[in-house]
C-alpha positions in Angstrom: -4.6 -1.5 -9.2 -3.8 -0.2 -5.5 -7.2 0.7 -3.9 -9.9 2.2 -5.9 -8.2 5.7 -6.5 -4.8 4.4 -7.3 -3.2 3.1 -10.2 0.2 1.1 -9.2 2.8 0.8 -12.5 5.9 -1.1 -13.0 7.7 2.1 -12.2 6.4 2.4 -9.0 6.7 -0.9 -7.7 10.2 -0.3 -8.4 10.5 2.7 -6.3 8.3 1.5 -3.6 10.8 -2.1 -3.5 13.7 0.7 -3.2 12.2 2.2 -0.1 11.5 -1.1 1.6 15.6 -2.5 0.5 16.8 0.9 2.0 14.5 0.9 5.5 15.1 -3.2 5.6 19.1 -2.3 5.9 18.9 0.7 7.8 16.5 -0.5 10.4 19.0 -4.2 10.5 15.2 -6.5 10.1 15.0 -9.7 8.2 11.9 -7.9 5.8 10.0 -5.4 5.2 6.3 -6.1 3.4 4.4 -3.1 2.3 0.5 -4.5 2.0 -2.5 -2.8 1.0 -5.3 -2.3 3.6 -7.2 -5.3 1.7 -4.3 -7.5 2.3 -2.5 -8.0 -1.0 1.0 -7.7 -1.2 2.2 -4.7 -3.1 6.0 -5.3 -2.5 9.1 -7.1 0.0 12.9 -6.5 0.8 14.6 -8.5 2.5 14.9 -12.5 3.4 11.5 -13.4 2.2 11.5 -16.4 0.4 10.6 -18.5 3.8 8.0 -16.0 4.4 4.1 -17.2 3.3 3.8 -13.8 1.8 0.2 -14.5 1.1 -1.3 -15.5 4.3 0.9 -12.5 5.7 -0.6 -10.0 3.4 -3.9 -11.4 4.2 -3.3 -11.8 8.5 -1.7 -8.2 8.6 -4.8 -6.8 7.2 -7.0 -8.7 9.4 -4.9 -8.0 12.3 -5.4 -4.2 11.2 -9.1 -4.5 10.8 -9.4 -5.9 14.0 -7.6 -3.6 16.1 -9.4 -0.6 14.2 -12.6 -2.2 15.7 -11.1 -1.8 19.1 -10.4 1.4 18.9 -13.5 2.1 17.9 -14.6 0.7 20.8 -12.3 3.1 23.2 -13.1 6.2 21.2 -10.1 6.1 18.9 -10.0 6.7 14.9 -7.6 3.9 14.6 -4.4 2.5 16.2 -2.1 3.1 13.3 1.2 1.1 14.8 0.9 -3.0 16.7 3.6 -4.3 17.8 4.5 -8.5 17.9 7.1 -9.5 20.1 7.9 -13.4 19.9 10.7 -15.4 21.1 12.8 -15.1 17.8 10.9 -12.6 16.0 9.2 -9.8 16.0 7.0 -7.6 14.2 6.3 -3.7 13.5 2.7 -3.0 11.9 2.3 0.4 11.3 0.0 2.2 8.8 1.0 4.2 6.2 -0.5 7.3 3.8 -3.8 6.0 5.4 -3.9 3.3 2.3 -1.4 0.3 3.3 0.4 -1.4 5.9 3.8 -1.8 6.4 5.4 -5.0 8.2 8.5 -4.6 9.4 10.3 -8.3 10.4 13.2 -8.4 13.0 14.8 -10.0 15.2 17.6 -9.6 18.1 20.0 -8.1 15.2 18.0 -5.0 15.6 15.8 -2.6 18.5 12.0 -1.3 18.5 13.6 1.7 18.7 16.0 1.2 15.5 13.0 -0.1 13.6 10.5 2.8 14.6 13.6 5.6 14.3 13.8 4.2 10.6 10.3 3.8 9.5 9.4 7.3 10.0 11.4 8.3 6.8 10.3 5.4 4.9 6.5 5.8 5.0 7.5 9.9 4.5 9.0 7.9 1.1 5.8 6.1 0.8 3.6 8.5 1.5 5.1 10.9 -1.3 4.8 8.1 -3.7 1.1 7.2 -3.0 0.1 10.9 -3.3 2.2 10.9 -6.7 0.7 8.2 -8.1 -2.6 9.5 -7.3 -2.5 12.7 -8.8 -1.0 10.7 -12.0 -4.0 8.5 -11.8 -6.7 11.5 -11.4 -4.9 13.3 -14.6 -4.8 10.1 -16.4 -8.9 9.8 -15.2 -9.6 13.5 -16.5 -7.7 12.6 -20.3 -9.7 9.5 -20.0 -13.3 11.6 -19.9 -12.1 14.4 -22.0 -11.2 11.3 -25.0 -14.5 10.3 -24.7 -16.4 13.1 -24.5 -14.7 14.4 -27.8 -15.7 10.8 -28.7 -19.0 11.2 -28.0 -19.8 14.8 -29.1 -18.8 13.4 -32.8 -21.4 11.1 -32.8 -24.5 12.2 -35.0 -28.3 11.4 -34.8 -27.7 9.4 -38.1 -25.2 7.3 -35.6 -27.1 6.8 -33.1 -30.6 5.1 -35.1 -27.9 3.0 -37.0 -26.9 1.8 -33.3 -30.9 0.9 -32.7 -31.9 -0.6 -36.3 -29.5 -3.7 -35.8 
């Protein structure tokens, strides 16, 4: 489950991995982590297997929760993109479909520019595969009440004081 509203399947984990693989070549990073705004991991490209995904996930989403109580401070709604410059590394935090963050990990390979030119058609990607899957996961909500009220609309008074006499 992504987020209260959101189902996430197999399938789209899939799609969502493909998005990240694509930007994480395109944009020349190290990895690409898409997180949810609670900080779980919802997929990686890239060269993570040295990367604590966990306490990344986790971090990122604190680091996003912080800066939105800044802006709140200075009058803003939120600051939707942080940058991290370090002496090897760097990261690109940018929120995306107002539902997840997405960490973008480079180094000299690569540019600011490169990486932010790049991301703009990757959390377009994302952000038409969050709205799918939460139209899927309405309709699958509305089949899920109209089962049950047929369900429900069966049951007789007989039923129901069998329920009670137990």
């Amino acid at each position: 489950m992504l987020g209260a509203d959101l189902t996430l399947y197999e399938e789209d984990e899939r799609r969502l991995a493909a998005v990240l693989r694509r930007l994480c070549e395109d944009a020349k990073s190290r990895a690409v982590f898409l997180i949810d705004k609670s900080g779980q991991l919802i997929a990686a490209a890239g060269e993570t297997a040295n990367v604590d995904t966990t306490s990344l996930a986790s971090l990122t989403a604190g680091n996003i929760a912080a800066s939105g109580g800044l802006a709140q401070l200075l009058g803003e709604k939120e600051f939707s993109v942080l940058f991290h410059e370090g002496e090897k590394d760097n990261l690109h935090i940018s929120v995306v479909a107002q539902r997840a963050i997405l960490v973008v990990l480079f180094d000299h390979r690569s540019s600011l520019g490169l990486v932010r030119l790049r991301l703009k058609r990757a959390a377009e990607d994302i952000g038409q595969a969050f709205a799918e899957m939460a139209l899927r996961t309405q309709q699958e909500a509305g089949r899920g009440r109209a089962a049950f009220r047929a369900q429900f609309a069966q049951l007789t008074d007989e039923d129901i004081e069998n329920l009670f006499k137990g």
